[in-house]
C-alpha positions in Angstrom: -4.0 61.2 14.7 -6.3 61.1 12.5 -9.8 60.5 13.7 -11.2 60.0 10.0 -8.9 56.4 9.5 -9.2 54.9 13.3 -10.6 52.2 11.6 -11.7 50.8 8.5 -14.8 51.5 6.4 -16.5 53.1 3.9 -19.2 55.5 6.4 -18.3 58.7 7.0 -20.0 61.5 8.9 -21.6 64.4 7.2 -24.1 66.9 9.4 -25.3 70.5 8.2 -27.9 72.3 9.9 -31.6 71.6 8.8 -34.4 74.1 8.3 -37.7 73.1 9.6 -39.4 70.7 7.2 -43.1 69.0 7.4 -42.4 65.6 6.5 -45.1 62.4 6.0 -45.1 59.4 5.7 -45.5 59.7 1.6 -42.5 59.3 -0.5 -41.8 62.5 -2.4 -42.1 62.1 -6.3 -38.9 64.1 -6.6 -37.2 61.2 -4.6 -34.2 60.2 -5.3 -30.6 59.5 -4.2 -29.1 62.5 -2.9 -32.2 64.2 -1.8 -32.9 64.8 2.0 -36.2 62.8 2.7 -36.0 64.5 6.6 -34.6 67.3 7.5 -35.4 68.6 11.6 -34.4 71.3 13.7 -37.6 70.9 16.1 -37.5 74.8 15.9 -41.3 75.2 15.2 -42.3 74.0 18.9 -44.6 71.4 18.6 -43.9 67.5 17.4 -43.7 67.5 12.9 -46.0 66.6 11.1 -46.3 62.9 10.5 -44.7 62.1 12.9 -46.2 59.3 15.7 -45.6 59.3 19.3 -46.9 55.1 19.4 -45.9 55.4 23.5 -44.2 57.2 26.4 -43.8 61.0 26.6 -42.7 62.6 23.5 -42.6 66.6 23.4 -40.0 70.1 22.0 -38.6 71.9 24.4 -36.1 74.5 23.6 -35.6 73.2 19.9 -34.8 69.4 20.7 -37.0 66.6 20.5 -37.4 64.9 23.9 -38.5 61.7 25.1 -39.1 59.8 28.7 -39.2 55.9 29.3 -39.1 54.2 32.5 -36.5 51.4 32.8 -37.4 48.7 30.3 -40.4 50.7 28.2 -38.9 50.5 24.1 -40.8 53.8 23.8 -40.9 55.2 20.2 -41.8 57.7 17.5 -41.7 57.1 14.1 -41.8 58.5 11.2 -39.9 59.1 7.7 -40.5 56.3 5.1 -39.3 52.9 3.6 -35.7 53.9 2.5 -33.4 50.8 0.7 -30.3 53.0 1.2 -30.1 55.7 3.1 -28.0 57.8 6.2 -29.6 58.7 9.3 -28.0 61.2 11.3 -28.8 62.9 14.8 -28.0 64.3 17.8 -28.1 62.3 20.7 -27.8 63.7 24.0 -28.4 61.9 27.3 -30.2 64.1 29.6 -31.4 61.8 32.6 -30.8 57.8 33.4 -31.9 55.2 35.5 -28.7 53.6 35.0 -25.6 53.8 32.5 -26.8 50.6 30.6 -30.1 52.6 29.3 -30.2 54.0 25.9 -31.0 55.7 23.3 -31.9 54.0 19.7 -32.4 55.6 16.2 -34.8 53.5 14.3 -33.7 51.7 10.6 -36.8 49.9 9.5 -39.5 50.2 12.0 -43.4 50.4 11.1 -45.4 53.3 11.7 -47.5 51.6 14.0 -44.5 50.6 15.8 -45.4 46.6 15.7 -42.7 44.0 15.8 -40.6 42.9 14.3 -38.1 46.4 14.1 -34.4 47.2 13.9 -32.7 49.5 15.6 -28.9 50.9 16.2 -28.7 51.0 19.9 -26.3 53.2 22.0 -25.9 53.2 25.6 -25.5 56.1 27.7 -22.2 53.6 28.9 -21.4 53.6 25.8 -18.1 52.3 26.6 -19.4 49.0 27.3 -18.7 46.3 25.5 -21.9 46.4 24.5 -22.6 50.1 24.7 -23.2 50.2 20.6 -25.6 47.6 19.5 -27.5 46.6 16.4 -30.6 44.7 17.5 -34.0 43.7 16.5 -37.2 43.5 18.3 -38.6 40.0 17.4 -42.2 39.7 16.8 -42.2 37.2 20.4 -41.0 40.2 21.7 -37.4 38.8 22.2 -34.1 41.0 21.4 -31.7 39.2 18.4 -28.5 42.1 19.1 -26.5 40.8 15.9 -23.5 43.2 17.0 -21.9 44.8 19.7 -19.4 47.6 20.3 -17.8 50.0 22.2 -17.8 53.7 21.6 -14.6 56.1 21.9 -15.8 57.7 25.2 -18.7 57.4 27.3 -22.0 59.5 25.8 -23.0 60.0 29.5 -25.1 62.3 30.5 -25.2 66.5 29.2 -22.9 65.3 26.1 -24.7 66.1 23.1 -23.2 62.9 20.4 -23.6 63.0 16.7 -24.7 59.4 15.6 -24.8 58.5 11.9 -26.3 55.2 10.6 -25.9 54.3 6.8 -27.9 51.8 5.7 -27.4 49.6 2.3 -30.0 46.5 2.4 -28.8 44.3 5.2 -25.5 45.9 4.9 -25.3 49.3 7.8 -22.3 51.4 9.4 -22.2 53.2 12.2 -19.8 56.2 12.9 -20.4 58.0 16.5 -19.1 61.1 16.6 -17.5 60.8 12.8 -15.6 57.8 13.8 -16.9 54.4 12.4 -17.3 51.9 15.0 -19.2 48.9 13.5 -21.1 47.5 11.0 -23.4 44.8 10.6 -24.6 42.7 7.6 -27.4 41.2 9.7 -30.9 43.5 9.3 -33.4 41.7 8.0 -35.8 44.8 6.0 -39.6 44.7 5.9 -41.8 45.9 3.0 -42.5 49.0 4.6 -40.6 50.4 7.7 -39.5 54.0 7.8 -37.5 55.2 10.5 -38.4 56.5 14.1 -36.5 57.3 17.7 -36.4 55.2 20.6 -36.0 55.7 24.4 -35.5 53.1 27.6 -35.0 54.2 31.0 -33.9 57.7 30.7 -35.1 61.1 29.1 -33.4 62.2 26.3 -33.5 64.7 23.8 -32.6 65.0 20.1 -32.0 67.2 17.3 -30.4 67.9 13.6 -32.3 64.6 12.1 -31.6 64.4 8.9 -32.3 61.2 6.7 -30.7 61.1 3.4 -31.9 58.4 0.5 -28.3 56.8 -0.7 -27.1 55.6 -3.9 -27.4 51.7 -3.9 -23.8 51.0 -4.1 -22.9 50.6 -0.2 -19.1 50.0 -1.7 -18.9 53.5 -2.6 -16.1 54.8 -0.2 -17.5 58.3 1.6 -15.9 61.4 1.3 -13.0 61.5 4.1 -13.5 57.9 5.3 -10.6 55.3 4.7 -10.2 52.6 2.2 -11.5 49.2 2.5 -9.0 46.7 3.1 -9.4 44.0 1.3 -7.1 40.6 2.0 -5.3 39.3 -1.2 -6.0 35.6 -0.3 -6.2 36.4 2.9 -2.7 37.3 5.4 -0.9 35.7 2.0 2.0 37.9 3.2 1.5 35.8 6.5 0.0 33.0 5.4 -0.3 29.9 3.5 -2.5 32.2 0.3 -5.8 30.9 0.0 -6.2 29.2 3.4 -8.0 29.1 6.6 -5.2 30.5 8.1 -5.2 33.3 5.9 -8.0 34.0 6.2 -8.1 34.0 10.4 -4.9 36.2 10.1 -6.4 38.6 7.9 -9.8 38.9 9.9 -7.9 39.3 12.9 -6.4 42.2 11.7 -9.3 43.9 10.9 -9.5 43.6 6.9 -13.0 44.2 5.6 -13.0 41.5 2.9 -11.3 38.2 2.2 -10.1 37.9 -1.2 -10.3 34.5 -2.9 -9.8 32.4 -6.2 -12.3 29.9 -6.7 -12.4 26.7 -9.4 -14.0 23.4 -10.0 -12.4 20.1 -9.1 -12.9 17.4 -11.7 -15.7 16.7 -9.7 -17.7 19.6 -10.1 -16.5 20.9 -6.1 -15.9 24.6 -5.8 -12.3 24.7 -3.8 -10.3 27.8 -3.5 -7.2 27.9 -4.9 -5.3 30.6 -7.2 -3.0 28.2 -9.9 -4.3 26.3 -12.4 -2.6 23.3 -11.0 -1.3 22.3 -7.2 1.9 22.5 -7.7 3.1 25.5 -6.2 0.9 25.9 -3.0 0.7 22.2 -2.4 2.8 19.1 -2.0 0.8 17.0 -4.3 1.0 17.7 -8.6 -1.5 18.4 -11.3 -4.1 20.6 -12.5 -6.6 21.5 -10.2 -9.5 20.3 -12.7 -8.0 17.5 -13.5 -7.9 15.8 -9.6 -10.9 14.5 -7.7 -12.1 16.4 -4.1 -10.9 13.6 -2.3 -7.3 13.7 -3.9 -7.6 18.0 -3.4 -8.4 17.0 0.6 -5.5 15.0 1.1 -3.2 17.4 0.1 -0.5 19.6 2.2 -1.3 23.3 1.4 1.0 24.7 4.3 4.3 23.3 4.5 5.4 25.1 1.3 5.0 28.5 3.0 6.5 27.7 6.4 7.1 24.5 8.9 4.6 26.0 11.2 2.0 25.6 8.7 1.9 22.3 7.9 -0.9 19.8 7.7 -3.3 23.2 6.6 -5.8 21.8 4.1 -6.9 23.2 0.8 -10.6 25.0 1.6 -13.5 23.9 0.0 -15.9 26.4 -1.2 -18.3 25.7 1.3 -15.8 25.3 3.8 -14.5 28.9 3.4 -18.0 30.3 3.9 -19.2 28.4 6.8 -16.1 29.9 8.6 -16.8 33.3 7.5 -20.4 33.1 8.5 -19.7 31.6 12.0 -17.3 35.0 12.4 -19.3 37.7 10.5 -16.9 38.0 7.7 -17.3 39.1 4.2 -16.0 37.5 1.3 -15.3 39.5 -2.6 -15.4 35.6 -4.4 -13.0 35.7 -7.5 -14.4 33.1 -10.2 -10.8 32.0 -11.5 -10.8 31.3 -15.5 -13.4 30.8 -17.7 -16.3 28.4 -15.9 -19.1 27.4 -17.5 -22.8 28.3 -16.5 -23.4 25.0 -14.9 -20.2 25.5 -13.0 -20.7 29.1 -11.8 -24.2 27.7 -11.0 -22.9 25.3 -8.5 -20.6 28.1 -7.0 -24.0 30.0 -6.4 -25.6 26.4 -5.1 -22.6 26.9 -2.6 -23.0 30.4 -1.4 -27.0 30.1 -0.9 -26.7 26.8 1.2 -24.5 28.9 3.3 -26.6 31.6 3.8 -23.9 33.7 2.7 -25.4 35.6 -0.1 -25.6 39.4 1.5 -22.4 39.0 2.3 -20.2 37.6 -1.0 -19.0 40.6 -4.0 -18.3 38.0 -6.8 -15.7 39.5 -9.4 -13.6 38.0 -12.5 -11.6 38.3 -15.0 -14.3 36.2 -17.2 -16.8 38.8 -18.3 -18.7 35.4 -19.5 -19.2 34.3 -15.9 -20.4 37.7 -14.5 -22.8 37.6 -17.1 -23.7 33.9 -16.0 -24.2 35.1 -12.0 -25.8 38.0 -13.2 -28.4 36.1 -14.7 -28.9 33.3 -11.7 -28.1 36.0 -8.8 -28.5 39.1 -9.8 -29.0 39.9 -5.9 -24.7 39.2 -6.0 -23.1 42.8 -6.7 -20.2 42.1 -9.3 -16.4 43.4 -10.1 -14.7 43.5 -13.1 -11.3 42.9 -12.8 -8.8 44.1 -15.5 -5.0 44.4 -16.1 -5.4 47.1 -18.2 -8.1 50.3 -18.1 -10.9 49.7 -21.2 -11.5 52.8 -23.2 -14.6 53.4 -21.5 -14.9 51.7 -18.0 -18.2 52.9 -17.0 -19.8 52.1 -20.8 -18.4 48.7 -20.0 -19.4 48.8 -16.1 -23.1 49.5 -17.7 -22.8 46.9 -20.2 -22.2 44.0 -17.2 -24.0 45.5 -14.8 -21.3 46.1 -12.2 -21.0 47.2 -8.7 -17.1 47.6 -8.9 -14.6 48.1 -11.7 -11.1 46.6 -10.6 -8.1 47.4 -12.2 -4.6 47.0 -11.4 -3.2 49.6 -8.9 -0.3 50.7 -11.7 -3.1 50.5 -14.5 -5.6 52.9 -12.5 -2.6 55.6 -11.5 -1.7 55.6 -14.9 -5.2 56.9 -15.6 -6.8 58.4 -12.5 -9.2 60.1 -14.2 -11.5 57.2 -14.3 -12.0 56.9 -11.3 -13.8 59.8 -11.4 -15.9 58.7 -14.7 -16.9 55.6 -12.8 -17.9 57.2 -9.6 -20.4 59.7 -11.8 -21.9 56.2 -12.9 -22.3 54.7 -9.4 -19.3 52.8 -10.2 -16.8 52.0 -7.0 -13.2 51.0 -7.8 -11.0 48.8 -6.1 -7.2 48.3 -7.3 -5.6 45.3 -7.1 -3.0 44.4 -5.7 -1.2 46.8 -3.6 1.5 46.4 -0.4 3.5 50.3 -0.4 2.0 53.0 1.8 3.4 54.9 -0.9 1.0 53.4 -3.4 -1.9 53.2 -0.8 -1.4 56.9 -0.5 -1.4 57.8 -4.2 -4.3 55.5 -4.3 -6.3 57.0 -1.9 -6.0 60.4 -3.0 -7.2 59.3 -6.6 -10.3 58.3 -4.7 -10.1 54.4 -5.0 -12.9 53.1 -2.9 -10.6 49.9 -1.7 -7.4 48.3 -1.8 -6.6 44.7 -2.6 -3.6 43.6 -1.0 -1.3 40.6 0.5 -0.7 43.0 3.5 -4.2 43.5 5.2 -3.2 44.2 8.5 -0.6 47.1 6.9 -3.1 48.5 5.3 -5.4 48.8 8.3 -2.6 50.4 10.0 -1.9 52.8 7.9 -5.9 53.6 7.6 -5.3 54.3 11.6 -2.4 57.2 10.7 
């Protein structure tokens, strides 16, 4: 098997030996993505320069950084700078603990002085736990919010040197343990100024091979050897009712990275996802979409004409959609469906903000009118193009809009595979729409598509796990 496609995500793993570097806490004026900000062997014998021990007993013996805490101390050192995007890699090795739930932590936005509030990526020298992978913040009452939780491959237990990687994007981080990705989070909360650091609770451990890498700022860039993301075609619509709650707790289920939606107005003014321009397929009621009230869109049957089983399921709202994806950690790539005007795509934003949903909603369209319209009331939202047919110039046009993601048909983009590469050289990720043959997903993925839009999510993660 393998190990690069266990499961799904865009992280991958990438370690090369560092030479010894002095580093502060000063941004280089060179900086940019690409360049390595830290690079640390420990092979000069003392602690870098720049760097802080805040507390516990932090020293380098035998070219490894090593650091003692007694059970419950958050002992630290910091240093490195604020990063936005950037990969954090090291290797962890558990040398001593008080018990198999202490850990080890590598530090994502954490002030020099080591103050509260800080985030960290937590791993457990149990790492098989449950909870043996964590991402977690330190509040400023000195409380722990752990946002997410999982378990490693194998135990890291004690002797085993582990290679952790951490890649950061915002709010938006990965983590891969030993070049598998095991979770993600869309949780951090950044500060105006918190570099990196190492932590250590109830055990002695020792690290080496840190290495901090500043990123591009598109986190949907897919790595070099790690799978596709799967993104769910109105959810399980293979499975499903399209475009439903069901859909979308089928797809989720299976482990898709992103629910794929339609979005339009109801005649009054209420964002409800639905593909058609009327009801009539999907529904057992009749007429177009903007033509009927919320209340009439409520009432309506959006199951039976998929399957007995799934009769009685509702049309989502908007908002509905959303609050279910937040209560689950789900992400959502929002298709505004037709032309909308800005008032309209402005309620659609209203939607997604009294959700608390915007780090974690990619809004794309056919209507280059209404990315301009989001782009200009949320320009914190990353935007797709979506296309039947390849422009002349994708990333010219990408540029022009002020895209994240360029989205093409699957047939379109193998018919012209070369931009792919155009659009990755511009910061450009691609994801093809829409796609349910291995045969395809494999063509796909060795033209470099970043993700794959299709009505067969839990496939496609299978396939990602071959």
């Amino acid at each position: 098997m393998d190990l690069r496609k266990i499961l799904t995500g865009i992280a991958a793993l990438a370690f090369a030996g560092g030479t010894l570097t002095a580093v502060t806490t000063s941004a280089p004026a060179s900086a940019a993505p690409g360049d390595v900000i830290v690079s640390e062997t420990f092979s000069g014998g003392t602690l870098p320069s720049g760097w802080n021990a805040v507390d516990g007993t932090w020293s380098v013996q035998n070219g490894r950084l090593v650091g003692t805490a007694a059970n419950g101390a958050n002992n630290k050192i910091t240093f490195g700078r604020k990063l936005n995007d950037f990969r954090f890699e090291a290797d962890v090795r558990f040398d001593s603990v008080v018990s198999t739930s202490r850990w080890a932590a590598l530090g994502l936005d954490v002030p020099a002085s080591g103050a509260t509030p800080w985030w960290i990526a937590t791993m457990r020298s149990g790492s098989t736990a449950s909870n043996g992978l964590e991402f977690a913040q330190r509040t400023t009452a000195n409380t722990w919010n752990v946002t997410d939780t999982a378990a490693a491959p194998y135990a890291a237990g004690t002797g085993r040197n582990v290679k952790v990687s951490i890649e950061v994007h915002g709010t938006q981080a990965r983590w891969s343990f030993d070049g598998t990705e095991v979770m993600r989070t869309s949780s951090l909360v950044r500060s105006a100024n918190g570099g990196q650091a190492l932590f250590v609770n109830g055990a002695t451990v020792s690290f080496d091979n840190i290495k901090i890498t500043e990123l591009p700022r598109n986190a949907h860039l897919r790595s070099s050897g790690a799978p596709v993301t799967v993104i769910a075609h109105r959810g399980a619509s293979a499975a499903a009712p399209e475009n439903t709650l069901a859909a979308q707790d089928l797809a989720l289920r299976a482990g898709a990275d992103l629910i794929e939606n339609d979005v339009q107005p109801s005649s009054d003014g209420v964002p409800f996802v639905l593909h058609d321009s009327t009801v009539d397929r999907t529904t057992d009621g009749t007429g177009a979409i903007r033509n009927r009230t919320s209340a009439y869109l409520k009432t309506l049957d959006a199951g039976s004409w998929f399957s007995p089983q799934y009769a009685g399921e509702r049309m989502p709202t908007l908002a509905e959609q959303l609050a279910d994806l937040r209560a689950r950690g789900g992400r959502l790539l929002l298709e505004i469906k037709g032309s909308h005007t800005k008032a309209q795509v402005a309620k659609i934003i209203e939607v997604i903000r009294a959700q608390q949903m915007t780090p974690h909603v990619f809004v794309q369209s056919f209507d280059t009118a209404s990315l301009r319209y989001v782009r200009e009331l949320a320009p914190e939202l990353p935007l797709g193009l979506l296309r039947s047919t390849l422009d002349a110039d994708p990333a010219a046009v990408a540029a022009d809009l002020g895209l994240t993601a360029y989205n093409p048909s699957a047939s379109a983009l193998l018919a012209r595979p070369s931009a792919i590469t155009a659009l990755h050289n511009a910061d450009i990720a691609v994801m093809a729409w829409t796609s349910d043959s291995p045969t395809q997903w494999t063509s796909l993925e060795a033209a470099g598509v970043d993700g794959i839009i299709t009505n067969k999510p839990a496939d496609l993660v299978a396939w990602n796990q071959n």
